[in-house]
N, C-alpha and C positions, 0 to 999 in steps of 0.2 A: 504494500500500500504506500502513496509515493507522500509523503511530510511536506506538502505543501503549505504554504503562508496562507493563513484565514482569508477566507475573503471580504472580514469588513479589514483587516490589518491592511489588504490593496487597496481598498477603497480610500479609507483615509492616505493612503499615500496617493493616489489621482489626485486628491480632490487638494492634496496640502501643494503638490505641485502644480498644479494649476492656479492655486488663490495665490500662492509664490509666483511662478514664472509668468502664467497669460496677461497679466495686469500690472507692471509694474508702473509707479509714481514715473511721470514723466515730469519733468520741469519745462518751465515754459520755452525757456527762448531755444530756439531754432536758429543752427548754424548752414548756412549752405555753402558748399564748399566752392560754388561759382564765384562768391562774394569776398573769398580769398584765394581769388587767382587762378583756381584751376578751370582747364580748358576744356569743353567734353567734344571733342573732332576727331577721335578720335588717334590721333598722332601723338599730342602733345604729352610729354611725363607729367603726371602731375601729384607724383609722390611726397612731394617738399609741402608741397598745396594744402593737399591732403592733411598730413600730419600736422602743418601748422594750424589748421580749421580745429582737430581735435582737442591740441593743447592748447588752442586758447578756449575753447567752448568748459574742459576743465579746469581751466584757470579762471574763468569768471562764473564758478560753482555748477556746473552741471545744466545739460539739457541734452540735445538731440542735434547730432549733425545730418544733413539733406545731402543726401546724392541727388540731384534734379535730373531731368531730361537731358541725355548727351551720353556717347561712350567717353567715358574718363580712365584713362590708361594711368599705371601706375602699381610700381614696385609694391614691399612690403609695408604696410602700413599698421599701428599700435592703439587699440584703445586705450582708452584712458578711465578713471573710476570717474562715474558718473555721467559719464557721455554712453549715448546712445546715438545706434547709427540705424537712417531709412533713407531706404532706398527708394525713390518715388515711381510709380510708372512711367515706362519709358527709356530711365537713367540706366547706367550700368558701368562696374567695376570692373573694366580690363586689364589683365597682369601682364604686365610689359616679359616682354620674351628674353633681356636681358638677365642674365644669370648676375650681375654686378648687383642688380637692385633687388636680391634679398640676401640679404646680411646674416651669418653662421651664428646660431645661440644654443643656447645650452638648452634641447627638448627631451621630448623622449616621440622616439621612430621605431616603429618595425620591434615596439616591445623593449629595445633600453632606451635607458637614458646617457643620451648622448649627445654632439653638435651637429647639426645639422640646420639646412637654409629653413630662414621663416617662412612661415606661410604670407599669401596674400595678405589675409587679414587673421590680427592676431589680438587676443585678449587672453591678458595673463593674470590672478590674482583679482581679479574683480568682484565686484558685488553688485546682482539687481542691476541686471544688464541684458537690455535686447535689441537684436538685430533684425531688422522689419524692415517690410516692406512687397511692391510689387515689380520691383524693378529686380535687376540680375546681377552675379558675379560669375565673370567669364574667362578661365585663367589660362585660355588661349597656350594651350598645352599642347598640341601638334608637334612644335620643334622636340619637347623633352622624351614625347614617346618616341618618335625618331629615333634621339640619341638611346636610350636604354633598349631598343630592337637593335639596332645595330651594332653595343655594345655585346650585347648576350650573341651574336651571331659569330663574335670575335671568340667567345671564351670557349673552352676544351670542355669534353665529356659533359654537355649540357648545364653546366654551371647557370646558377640564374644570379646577376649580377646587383641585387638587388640594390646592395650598400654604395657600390662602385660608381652608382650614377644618382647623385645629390638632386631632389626635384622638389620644389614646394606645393605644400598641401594649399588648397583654396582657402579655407579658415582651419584655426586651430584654437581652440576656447581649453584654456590649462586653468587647473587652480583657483576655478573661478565659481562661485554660488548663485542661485536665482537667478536661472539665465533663461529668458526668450528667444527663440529665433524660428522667426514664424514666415511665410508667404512668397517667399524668395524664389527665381530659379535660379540655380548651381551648373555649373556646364565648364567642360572643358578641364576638368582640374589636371592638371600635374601630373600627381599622387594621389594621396586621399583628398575627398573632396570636404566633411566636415566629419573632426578630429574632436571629441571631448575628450580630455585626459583632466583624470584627479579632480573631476567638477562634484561637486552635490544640489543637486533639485535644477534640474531642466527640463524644459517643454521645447520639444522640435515638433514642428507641425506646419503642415501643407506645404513643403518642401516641394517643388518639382529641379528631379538633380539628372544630368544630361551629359552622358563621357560617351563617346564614340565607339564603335567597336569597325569601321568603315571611315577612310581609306587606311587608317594605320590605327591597331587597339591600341586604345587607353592604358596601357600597363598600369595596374596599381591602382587603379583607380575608386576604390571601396564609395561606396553611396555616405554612408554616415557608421562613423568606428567609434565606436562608447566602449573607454580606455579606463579601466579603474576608477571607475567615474560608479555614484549610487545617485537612486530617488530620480531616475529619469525615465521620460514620455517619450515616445514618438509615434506621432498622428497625424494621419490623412498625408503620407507623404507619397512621389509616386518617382522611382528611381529605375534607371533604364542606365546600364554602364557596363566595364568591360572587366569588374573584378564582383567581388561580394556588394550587394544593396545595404544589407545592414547587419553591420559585424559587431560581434562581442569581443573585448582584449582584456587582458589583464598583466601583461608582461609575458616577456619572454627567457625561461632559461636561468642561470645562475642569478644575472640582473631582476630580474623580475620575482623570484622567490627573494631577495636582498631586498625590494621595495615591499613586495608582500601586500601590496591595497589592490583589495578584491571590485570586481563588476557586482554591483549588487541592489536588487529592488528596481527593475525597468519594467516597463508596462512599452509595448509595441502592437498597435492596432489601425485598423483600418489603412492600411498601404496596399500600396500594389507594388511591384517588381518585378519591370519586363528583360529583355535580355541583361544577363549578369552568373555571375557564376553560383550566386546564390540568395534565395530570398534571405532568409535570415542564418547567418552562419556563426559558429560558436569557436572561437580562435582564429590561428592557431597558437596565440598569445594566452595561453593560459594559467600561467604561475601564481598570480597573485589568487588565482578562482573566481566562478560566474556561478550566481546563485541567487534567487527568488528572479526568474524572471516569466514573464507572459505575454504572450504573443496570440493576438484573438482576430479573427475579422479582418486578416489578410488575405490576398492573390499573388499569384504567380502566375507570368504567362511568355508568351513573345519569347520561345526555345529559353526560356531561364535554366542555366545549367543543373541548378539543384532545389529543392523548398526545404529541405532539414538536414541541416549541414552541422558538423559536428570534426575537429580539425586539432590534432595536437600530438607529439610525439616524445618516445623516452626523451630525460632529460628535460622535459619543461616543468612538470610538476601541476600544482594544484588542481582543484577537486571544483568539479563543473556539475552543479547539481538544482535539484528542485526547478525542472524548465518543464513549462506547458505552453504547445502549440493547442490552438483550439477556434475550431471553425475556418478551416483553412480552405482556400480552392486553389487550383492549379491547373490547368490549361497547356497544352502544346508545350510540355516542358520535356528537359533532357532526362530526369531523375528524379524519384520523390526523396527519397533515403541518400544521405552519403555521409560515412562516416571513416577519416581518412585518420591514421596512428602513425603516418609516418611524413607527415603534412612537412616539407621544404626540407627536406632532408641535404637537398645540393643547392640551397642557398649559402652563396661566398659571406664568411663575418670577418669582422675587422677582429683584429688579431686579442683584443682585450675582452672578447667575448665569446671564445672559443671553449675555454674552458665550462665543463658540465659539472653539476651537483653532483654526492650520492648518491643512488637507483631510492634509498631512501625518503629520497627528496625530490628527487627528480621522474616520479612515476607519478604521470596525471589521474584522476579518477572521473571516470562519468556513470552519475547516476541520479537517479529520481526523476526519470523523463517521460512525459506524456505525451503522447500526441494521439487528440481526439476530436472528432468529427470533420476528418480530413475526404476531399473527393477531389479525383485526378480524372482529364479527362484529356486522351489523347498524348500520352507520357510514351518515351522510350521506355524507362526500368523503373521499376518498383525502386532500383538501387539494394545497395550492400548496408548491411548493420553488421559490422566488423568488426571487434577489437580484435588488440592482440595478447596472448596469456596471461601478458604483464598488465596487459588494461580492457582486462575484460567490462563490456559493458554492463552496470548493474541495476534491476530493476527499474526495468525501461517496458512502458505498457502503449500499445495502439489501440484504440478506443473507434470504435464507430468509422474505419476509416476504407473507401470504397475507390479503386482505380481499374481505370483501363488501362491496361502499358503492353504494348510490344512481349517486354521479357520482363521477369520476375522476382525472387531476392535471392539475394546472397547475404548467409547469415552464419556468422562465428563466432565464438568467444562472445555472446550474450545471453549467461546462464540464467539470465532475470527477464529473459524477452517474454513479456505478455499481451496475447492476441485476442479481443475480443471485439466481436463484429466485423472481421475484420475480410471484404473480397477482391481478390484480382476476375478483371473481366467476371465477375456475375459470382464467383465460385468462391466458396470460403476458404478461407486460409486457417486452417489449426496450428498448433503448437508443437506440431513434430518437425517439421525442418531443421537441417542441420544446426547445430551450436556449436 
């Protein structure tokens, strides 16, 4: 029986993240960043612009900076506490294709903590801050996926170059509480497109997020990555891209058991997720651990590579538990099931992260997993539920869950797999399949 969180305990966490993040105090004055210099033609840099709009809107106590009508190109740019940034219809955030204009800091990437270029736009350490609006950030990411294809095409025995080629994320929200960010489209990013790391109580909602997979994939390109981050929403969002839609992290590896702050208490509903490698996927950042989360009143569709994805390998460690998918559809997809234990194994690291934990330590766990009232229609594979000895799946139940696929599962090392209501093409599935 799987030790889920009560459901008034979720309730009141919706309801406290929402009267938190949907609503925050705005102050009155309105900064627009046309009214200090910046140019929207498209062309012009207007990074300098930009930030000096910010620090003075914080220096004369807080309000709201206006992206207006116009593409405004421009480097890495820094919220400030008490500034709030919107974006107005029409307006839009272009990242200038110069690798000069974003500047190496100290974040955490790919699960450590390390240097790496800032994103577009970055808030660090903030409080009761939202990013609004119906205008767009567009990070004009073509040249970097270029270079990291071209990269990997250099390197031996399929090495995946992941670290070797530096690219900025579109936002990156660190360190930061009661955060908004609502209405926006995301396109084109880099890398990740929005990064929460180490936040507590966010609301993302009505997102529409846009990375390419046509003339050259988006490498990397994750919809929205909730990084050791608790007490987060995401709603009505609808992401179409060429990595995972919506990822859970919690560190990677030696590093990431060394930080130890868990993914914990997310509510994920009402999205959609068309082409991508996964509707909602669970690492393969899994060290610090991912637990109480729920996932209700989503879709998948448009060949999405997988809808329950599940990703982590010896040596990263922590314990991935208590997750319910429920009420889920699927459509034209590659896969329902995937669950990969040996997830980036011939990813290159930089040499101070090589070294692995104990097996003690470094053996992940997944268990307490639901997925119920799932229907697939027009699927390749049911997919694999896979562990391997060392991490065998535990007390993992399908519920009510109904597909048509091509081919069927593959099942091992889940001595806890439980199947109730459960048919391919019309015919039920018992609980004799191999383990």
């Amino acid at each position: 029986m799987n030790r889920f969180m009560p459901a008034k305990a979720f309730l009141v966490l919706a309801l406290a993240a929402f009267s938190l993040g949907a609503t925050p105090v705005r102050a009155a004055a309105v900064h627009s960043i046309a009214d200090h210099g910046a140019v929207g033609d498209g062309k012009t840099l207007n990074t300098l612009a930009i930030q000096d709009t910010i620090n003075r809107c914080a220096g004369a106590g807080g309000g709201t900076v206006l992206v207006p009508g116009g593409v405004f190109v421009t480097g890495s740019i820094f919220l400030k506490q008490g500034v709030n940034l919107e974006i107005a219809d029409g307006g839009v955030l272009r990242g200038s294709q110069n690798t000069n204009d974003y500047p190496w800091i100290h974040t955490r990437i790919g699960g450590f903590e390390m240097k790496w270029p800032a994103a577009l736009l970055n808030a660090q350490s903030l409080n009761n801050l939202s990013i609004t609006g119906r205008g767009a950030i567009d990070g004009a990411g073509l040249s970097w996926w270029r270079r990291y294809w071209e990269t990997r095409a250099q390197e031996p025995d399929g090495v995946d170059p992941h670290f070797k080629v530096p690219r900025p994320r579109l936002i990156h929200i660190f360190g930061c509480t009661n955060v908004t960010v609502s209405g926006l489209s995301l396109s084109n990013s880099p890398f990740w497109t929005l990064q929460l790391t180490y936040c507590d109580g966010v609301l993302t909602s009505n997102l529409t997020i846009r990375n390419p997979h046509w003339p050259v994939h988006a490498a990397s390109s994750d919809g929205i990555d909730i990084d050791s981050s608790c007490n987060v929403i995401v709603d009505g969002c609808d992401v179409v891209n060429d990595d995972d839609g919506i990822c859970l992290k919690s560190g990677r590896d030696a590093d990431g058991l060394r930080v130890n702050r868990p993914t914990e208490n997310v509510v994920i509903r009402n999205c959609r997720v068309g082409y991508s490698a996964a509707m909602v996927a669970f690492g393969s950042e899994t060290s610090g651990g991912i637990r109480h989360v729920r996932i209700s009143n989503c879709r998948a569709d448009d060949d999405c590579s997988s809808v329950v994805r599940f990703k982590s390998r010896m040596g990263r460690g922590g314990v991935v538990e208590d997750i319910l998918y429920e009420n889920i559809k699927a459509d034209n997809v590659r896969s329902i099931f995937s669950f990969n234990m040996d997830a980036h194994g011939t990813t290159w690291l930089p040499e101070e992260f090589r070294a692995l934990p104990p097996p003690d330590k470094g053996t992940p766990v997944f268990r307490d997993i639901t997925v119920r009232s799932l229907t697939a229609h027009h699927a390749g594979r049911a997919g694999n539920i896979v562990g391997l000895p060392e991490i065998p799946i535990q007390n993992m139940t399908l519920e009510k869950v109904a597909m048509e696929v091509e081919d069927g599962f593959i099942i091992r090392n889940a001595p806890g797999l439980h199947f109730v209501d459960v048919t391919l093409n019309g015919k039920s599935v018992d609980e004799s399949a191999e383990r």
